[in-house]
SERO-4910 file (N, C-alpha, C, O; in steps of 0.05 Angstrom, whole numbers):
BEGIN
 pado doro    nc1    nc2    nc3   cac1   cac2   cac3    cc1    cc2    cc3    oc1    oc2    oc3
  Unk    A   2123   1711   1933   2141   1732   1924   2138   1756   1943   2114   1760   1950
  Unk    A   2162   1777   1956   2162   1790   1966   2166   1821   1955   2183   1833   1942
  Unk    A   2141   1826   1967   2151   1860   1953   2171   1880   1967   2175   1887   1990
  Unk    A   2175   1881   1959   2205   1914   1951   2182   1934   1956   2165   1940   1940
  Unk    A   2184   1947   1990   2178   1983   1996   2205   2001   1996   2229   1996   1998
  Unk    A   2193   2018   1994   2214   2036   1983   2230   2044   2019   2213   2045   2037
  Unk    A   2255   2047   2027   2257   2056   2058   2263   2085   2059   2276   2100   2044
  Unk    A   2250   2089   2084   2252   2121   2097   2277   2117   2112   2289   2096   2118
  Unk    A   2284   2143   2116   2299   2147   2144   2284   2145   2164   2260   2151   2167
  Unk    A   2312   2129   2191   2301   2118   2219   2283   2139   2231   2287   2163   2234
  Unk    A   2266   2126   2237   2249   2144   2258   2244   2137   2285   2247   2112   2285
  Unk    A   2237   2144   2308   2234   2126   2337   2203   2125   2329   2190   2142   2316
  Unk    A   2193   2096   2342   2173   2092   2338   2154   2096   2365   2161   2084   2386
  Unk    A   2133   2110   2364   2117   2117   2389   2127   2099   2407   2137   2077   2402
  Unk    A   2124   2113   2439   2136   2098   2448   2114   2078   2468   2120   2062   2485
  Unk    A   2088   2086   2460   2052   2077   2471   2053   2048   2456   2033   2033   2457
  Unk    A   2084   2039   2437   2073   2014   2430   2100   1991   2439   2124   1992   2439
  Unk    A   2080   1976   2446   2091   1954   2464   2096   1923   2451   2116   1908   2450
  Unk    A   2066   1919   2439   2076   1887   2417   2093   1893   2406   2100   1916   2400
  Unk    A   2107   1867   2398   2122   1867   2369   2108   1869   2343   2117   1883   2325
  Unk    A   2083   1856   2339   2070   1858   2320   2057   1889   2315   2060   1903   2295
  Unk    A   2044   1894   2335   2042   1929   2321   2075   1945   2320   2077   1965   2305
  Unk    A   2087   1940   2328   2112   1963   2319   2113   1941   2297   2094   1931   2308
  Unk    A   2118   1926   2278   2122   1913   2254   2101   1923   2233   2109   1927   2210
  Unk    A   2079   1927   2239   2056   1931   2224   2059   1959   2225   2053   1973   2205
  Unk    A   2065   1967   2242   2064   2012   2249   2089   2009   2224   2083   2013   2200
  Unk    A   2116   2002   2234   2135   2008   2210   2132   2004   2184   2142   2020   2167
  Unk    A   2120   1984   2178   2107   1974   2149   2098   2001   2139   2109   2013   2121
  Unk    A   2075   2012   2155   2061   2033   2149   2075   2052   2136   2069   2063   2115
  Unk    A   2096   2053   2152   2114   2079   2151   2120   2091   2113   2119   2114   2103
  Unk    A   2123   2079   2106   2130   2093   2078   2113   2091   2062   2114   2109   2045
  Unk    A   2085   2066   2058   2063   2081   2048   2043   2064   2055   2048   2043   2068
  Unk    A   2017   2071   2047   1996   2058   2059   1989   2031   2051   1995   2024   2028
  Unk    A   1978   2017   2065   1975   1981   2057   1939   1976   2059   1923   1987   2074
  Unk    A   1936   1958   2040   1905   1949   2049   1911   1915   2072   1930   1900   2075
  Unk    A   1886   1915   2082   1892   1887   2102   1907   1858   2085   1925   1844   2094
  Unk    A   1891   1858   2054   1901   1835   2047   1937   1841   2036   1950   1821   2028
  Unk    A   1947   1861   2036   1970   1862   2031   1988   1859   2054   2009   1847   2053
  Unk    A   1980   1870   2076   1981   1861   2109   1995   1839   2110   2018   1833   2116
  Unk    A   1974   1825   2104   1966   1789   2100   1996   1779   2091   2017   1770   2102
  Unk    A   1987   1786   2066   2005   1771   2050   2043   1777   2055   2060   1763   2045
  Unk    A   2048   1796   2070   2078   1796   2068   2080   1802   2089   2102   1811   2091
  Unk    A   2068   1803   2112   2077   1802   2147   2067   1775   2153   2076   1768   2175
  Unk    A   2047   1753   2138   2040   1729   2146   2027   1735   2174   2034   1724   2195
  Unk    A   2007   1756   2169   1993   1760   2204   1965   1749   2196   1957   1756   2173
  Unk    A   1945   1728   2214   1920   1730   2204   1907   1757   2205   1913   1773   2223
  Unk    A   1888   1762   2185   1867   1779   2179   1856   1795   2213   1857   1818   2221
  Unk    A   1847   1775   2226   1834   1775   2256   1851   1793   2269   1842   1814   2278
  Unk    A   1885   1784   2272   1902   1791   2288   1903   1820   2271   1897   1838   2286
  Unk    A   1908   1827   2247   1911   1849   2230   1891   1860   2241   1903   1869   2261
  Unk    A   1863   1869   2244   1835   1875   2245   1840   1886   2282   1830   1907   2290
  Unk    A   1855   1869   2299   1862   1881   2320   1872   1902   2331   1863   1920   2345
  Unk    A   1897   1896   2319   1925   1918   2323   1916   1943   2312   1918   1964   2325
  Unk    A   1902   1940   2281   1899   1963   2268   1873   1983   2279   1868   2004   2269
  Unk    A   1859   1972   2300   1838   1980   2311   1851   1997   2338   1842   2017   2350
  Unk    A   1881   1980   2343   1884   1992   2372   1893   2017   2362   1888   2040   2368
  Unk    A   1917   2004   2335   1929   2040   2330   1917   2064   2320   1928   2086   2319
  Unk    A   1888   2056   2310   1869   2084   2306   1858   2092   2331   1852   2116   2335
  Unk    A   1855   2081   2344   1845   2081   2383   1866   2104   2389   1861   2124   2402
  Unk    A   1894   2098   2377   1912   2113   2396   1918   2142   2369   1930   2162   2374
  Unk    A   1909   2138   2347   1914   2160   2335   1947   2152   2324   1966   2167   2322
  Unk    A   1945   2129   2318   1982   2127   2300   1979   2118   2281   1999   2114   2267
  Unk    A   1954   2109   2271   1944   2095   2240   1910   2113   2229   1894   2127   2243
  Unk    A   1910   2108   2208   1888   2124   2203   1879   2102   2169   1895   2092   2153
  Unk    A   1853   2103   2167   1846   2082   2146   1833   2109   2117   1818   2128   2117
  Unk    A   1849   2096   2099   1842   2115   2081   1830   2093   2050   1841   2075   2037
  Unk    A   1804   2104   2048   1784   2091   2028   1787   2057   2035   1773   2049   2053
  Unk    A   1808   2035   2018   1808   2010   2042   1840   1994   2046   1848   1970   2046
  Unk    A   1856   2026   2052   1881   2022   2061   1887   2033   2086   1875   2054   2089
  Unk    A   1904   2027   2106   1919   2041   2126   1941   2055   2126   1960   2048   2112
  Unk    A   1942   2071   2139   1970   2088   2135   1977   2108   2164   1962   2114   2182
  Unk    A   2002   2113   2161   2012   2122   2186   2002   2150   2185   2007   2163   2165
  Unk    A   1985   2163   2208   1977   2187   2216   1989   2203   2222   2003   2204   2242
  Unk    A   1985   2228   2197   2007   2256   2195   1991   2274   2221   1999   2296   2228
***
């Protein structure tokens, strides 16, 4: 079953990101914060590959981990 996020208005997405999979996972972000296993479960990314990306985008300051969710950095 697929969950229903609520949508923002378009935004350009940094332009420091280059995969498809982090701009998919950065936009996810975008409207509210996710834990890894929800990641998981509705982008179908492994855990590993999740554990990556989300490491690069706190590296670059475009994700930020809050208690044991991620979310896009105000």
């Amino acid at each position: 079953m697929s969950v229903q996020r609520p949508t923002t208005p378009a935004r350009e997405l940094p332009t420091e990101l280059e995969s498809p999979r982090a701009k998919l996972i950065y936009l996810y972000l975008r409207p509210a914060a996710a834990s890894i296993d929800e990641l998981q479960a509705d982008l179908d990314v492994e855990k590993i590959t999740l554990y990556s990306i989300l490491r690069t985008l706190r590296e670059r300051g475009l994700v930020e981990k809050r208690d044991e969710q991620f979310a896009v950095a105000e």
